[in-house]
C-alpha positions in Angstrom: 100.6 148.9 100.3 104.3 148.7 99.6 107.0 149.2 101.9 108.0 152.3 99.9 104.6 153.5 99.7 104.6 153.7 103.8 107.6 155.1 104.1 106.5 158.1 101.5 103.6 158.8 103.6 105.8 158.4 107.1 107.8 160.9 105.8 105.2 163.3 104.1 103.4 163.4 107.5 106.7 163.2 109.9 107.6 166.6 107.4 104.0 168.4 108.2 104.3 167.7 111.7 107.8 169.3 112.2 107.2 172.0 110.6 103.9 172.7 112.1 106.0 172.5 115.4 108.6 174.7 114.8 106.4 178.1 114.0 105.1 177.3 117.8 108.0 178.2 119.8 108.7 181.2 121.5 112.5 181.7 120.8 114.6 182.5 118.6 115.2 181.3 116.1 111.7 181.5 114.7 111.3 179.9 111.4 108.5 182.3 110.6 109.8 185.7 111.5 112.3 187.7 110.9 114.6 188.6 114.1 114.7 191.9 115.1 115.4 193.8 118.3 111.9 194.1 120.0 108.7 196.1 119.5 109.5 199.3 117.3 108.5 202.8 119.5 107.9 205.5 117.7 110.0 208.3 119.9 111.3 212.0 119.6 113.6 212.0 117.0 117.0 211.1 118.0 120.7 213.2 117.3 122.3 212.4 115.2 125.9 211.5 116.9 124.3 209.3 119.3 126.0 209.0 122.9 124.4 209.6 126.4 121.5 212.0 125.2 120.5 209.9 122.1 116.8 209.5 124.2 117.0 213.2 125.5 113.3 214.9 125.2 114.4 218.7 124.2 111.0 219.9 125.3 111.3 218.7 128.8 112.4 220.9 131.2 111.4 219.5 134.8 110.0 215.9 136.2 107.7 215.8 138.9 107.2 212.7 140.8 104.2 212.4 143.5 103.9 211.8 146.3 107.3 212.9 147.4 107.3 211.4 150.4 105.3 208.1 151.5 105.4 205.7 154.1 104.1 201.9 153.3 103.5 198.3 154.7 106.2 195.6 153.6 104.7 193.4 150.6 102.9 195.9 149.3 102.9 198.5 146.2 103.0 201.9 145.5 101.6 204.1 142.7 104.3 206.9 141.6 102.8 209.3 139.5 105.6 211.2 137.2 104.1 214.4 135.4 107.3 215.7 132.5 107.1 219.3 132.2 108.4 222.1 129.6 109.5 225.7 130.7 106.3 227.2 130.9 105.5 224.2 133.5 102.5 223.1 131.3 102.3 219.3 131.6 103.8 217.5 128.3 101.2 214.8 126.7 102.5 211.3 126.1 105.5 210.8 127.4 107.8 207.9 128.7 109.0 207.9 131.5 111.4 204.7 132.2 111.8 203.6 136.5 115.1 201.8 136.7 115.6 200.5 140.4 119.0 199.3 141.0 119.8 196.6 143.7 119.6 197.4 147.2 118.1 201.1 146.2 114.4 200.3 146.7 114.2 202.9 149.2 115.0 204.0 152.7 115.0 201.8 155.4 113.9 204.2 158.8 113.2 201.6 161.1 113.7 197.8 161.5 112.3 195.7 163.9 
């Protein structure tokens, strides 16, 4: 084989391997897929000027969250069960609820030994 010839088939399979490699990685940007914002979730729909209540449920009326009060061992974790209910206080099926927890606001401290 030629010199040329090799360097053909160097580059052919230097090509294939690249481009096998890029559609593995996790970031973008993907050569594969299009970039978009995240996982699409079908929701309630939204009004339409946007603002503060643009994910505002208007069938919700209360939120229940249980147990109310709890006491538990450091390192550990707790199981909050939050029930949204409308204004007859029937339970409402399949809905969100989102826990943010802000820094230092994990709880109360009672005691500390």
């Amino acid at each position: 084989m030629n010199t040329t010839h090799r360097l053909r088939i160097l580059a052919i399979v230097s090509l294939a391997v690249i481009g096998t490699l890029a559609g593995c990685r996790d970031t973008m940007p993907h050569s594969f897929t299009w970039p978009t914002s995240g996982d699409t979730i079908p929701t309630h729909p939204k009004p339409p000027e946007g603002g503060y209540y643009t994910d505002w449920d208007p069938y919700a009326a209360t939120l229940e969250v249980t147990p109310v009060k709890d006491v538990n061992l450091v390192r550990t974790q707790h199981v909050l069960i939050a029930t949204v209910r409308d204004k007859q206080g029937q339970p409402l099926p399949n809905r969100r609820v989102e826990w943010v927890i802000a820094d230092g606001g994990v709880g109360d401290i009672i005691q500390v030994d």
